[in-house]
C-alpha positions as a Markdown table, in Angstrom:
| # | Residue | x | y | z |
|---|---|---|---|---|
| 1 | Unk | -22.6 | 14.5 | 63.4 |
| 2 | Unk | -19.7 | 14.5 | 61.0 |
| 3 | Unk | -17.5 | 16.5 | 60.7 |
| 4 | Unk | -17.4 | 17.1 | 56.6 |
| 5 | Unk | -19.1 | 19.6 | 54.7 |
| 6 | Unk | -21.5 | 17.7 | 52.4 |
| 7 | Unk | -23.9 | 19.2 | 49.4 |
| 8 | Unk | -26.5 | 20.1 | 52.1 |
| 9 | Unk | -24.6 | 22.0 | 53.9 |
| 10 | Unk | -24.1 | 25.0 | 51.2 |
| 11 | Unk | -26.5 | 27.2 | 50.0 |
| 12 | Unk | -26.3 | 26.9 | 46.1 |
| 13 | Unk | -29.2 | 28.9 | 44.6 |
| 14 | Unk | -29.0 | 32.8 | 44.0 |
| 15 | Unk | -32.8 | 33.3 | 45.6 |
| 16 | Unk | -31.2 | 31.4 | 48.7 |
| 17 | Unk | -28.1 | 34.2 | 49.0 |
| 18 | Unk | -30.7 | 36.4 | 48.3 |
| 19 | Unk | -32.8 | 35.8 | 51.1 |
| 20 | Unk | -29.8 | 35.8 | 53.6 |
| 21 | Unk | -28.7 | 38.9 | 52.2 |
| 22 | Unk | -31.8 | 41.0 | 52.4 |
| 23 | Unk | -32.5 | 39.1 | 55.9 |
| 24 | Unk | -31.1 | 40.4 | 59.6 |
| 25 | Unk | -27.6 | 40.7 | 60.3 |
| 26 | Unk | -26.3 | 38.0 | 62.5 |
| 27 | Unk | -23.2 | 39.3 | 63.6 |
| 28 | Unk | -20.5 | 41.7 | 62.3 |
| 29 | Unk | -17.1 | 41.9 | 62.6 |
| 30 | Unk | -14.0 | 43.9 | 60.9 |
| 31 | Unk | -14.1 | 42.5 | 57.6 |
| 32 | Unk | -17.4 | 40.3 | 57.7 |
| 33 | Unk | -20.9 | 41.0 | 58.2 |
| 34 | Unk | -22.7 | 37.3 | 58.4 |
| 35 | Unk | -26.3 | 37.1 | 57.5 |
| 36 | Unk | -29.3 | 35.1 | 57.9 |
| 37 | Unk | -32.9 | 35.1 | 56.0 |
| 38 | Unk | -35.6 | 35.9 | 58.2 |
| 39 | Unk | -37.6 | 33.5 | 58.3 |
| 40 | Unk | -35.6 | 30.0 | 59.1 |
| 41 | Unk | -36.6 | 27.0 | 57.8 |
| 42 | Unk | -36.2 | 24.4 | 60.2 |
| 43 | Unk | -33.1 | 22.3 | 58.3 |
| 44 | Unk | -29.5 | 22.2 | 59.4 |
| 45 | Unk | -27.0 | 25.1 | 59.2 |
| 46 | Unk | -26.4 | 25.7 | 55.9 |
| 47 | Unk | -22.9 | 28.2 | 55.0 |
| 48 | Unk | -22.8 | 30.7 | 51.9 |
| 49 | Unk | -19.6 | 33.0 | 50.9 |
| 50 | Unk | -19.2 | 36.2 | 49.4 |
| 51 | Unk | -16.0 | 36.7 | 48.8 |
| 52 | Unk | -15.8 | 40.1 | 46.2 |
| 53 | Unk | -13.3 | 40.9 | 43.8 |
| 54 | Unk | -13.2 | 44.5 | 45.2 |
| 55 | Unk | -11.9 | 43.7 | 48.5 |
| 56 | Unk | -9.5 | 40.9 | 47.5 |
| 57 | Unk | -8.5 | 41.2 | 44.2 |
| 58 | Unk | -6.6 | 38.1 | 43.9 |
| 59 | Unk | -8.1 | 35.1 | 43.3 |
| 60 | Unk | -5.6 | 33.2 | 45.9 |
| 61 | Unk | -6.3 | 35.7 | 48.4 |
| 62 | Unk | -10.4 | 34.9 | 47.8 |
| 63 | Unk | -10.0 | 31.0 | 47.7 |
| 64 | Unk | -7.9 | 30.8 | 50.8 |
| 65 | Unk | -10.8 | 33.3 | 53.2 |
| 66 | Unk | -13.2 | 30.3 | 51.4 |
| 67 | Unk | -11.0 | 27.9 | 52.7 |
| 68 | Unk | -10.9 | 29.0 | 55.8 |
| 69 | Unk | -14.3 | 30.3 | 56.7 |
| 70 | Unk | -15.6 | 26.7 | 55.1 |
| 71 | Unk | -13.3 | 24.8 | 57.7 |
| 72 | Unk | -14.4 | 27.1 | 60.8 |
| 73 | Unk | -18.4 | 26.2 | 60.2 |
| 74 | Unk | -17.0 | 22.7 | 59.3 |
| 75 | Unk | -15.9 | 22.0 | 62.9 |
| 76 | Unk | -18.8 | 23.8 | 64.5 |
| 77 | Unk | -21.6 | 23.1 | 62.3 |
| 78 | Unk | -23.0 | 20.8 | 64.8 |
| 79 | Unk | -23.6 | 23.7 | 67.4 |
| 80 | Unk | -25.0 | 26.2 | 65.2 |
| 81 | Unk | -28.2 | 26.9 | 65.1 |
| 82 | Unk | -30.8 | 25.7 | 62.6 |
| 83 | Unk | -31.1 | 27.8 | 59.4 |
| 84 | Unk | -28.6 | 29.8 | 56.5 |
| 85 | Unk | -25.8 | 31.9 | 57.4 |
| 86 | Unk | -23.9 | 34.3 | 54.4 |
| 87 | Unk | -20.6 | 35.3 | 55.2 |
| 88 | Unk | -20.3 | 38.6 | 53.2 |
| 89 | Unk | -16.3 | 40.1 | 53.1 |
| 90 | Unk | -17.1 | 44.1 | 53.7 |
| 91 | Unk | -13.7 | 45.6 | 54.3 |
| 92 | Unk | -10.5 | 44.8 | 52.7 |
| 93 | Unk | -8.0 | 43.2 | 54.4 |
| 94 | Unk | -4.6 | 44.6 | 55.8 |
| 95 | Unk | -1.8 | 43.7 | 53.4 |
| 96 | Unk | -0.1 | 40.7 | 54.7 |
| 97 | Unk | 1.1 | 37.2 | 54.1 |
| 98 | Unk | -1.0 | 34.5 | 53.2 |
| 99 | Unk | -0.5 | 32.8 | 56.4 |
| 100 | Unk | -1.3 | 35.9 | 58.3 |
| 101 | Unk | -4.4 | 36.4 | 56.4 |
| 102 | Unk | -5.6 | 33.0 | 57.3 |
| 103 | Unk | -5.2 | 33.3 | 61.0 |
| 104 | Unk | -6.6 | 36.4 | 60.8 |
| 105 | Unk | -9.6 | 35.5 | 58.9 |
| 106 | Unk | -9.9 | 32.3 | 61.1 |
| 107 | Unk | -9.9 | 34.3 | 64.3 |
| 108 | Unk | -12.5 | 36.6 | 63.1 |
| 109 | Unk | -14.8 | 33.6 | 61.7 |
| 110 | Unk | -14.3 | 32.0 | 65.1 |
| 111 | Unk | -15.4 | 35.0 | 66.6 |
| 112 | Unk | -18.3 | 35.2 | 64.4 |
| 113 | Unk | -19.4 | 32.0 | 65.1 |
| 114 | Unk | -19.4 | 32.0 | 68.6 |
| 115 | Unk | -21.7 | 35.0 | 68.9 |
| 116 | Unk | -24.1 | 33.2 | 66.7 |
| 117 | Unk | -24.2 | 30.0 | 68.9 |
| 118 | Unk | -24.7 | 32.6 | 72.2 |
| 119 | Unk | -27.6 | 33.8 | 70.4 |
């Protein structure tokens, strides 16, 4: 599989967050809980974000955990299991650089990930 991170591979419909949202929890880590719908359709792994405004008030800070999260399922998308995952931001994150922020949100969606694929 390719390693990009086409149309189909993001969930884009509010009923589709929803249903992850309300589903089981996946896995959960210091600042993200990541979600799933219940009942999984039987497509490829699909990635949602929410990234709130409470938690990270600036829109860099918000764009750059996208960034990163997007490029972590990017690279394993191909081992993931089949249906939607929501990566929801719970906590805020520990004042920091930018570039400490990103390896920090890296290592956690790494993390994440890897419980999912052991599941």
């Amino acid at each position: 599989m390719p390693s990009d991170f086409p149309s189909a591979a993001r969930l884009h419909r509010p009923s589709e967050y929803t249903a992850a949202l309300k589903g089981r929890r996946v896995a959960r880590g210091a600042l993200f809980v990541v979600s799933s719908p219940r009942n999984t359709a039987a497509s490829p792994a699909r990635l949602g974000l929410v990234v709130p405004k409470r938690y990270a008030p600036l829109a860099v800070t918000r764009n750059a955990i996208k960034r990163v999260i997007r490029e972590a399922f990017r690279m394993r998308r191909a081992t993931l299991p089949e249906g939607d995952l929501v990566f929801r931001l719970v906590n805020r994150p520990q004042l920091a650089s930018l570039t400490q922020l990103k390896r920090q949100v890296r290592a956690e969606a790494d993390q994440l990930l890897d419980r999912i694929v052991r599941c």
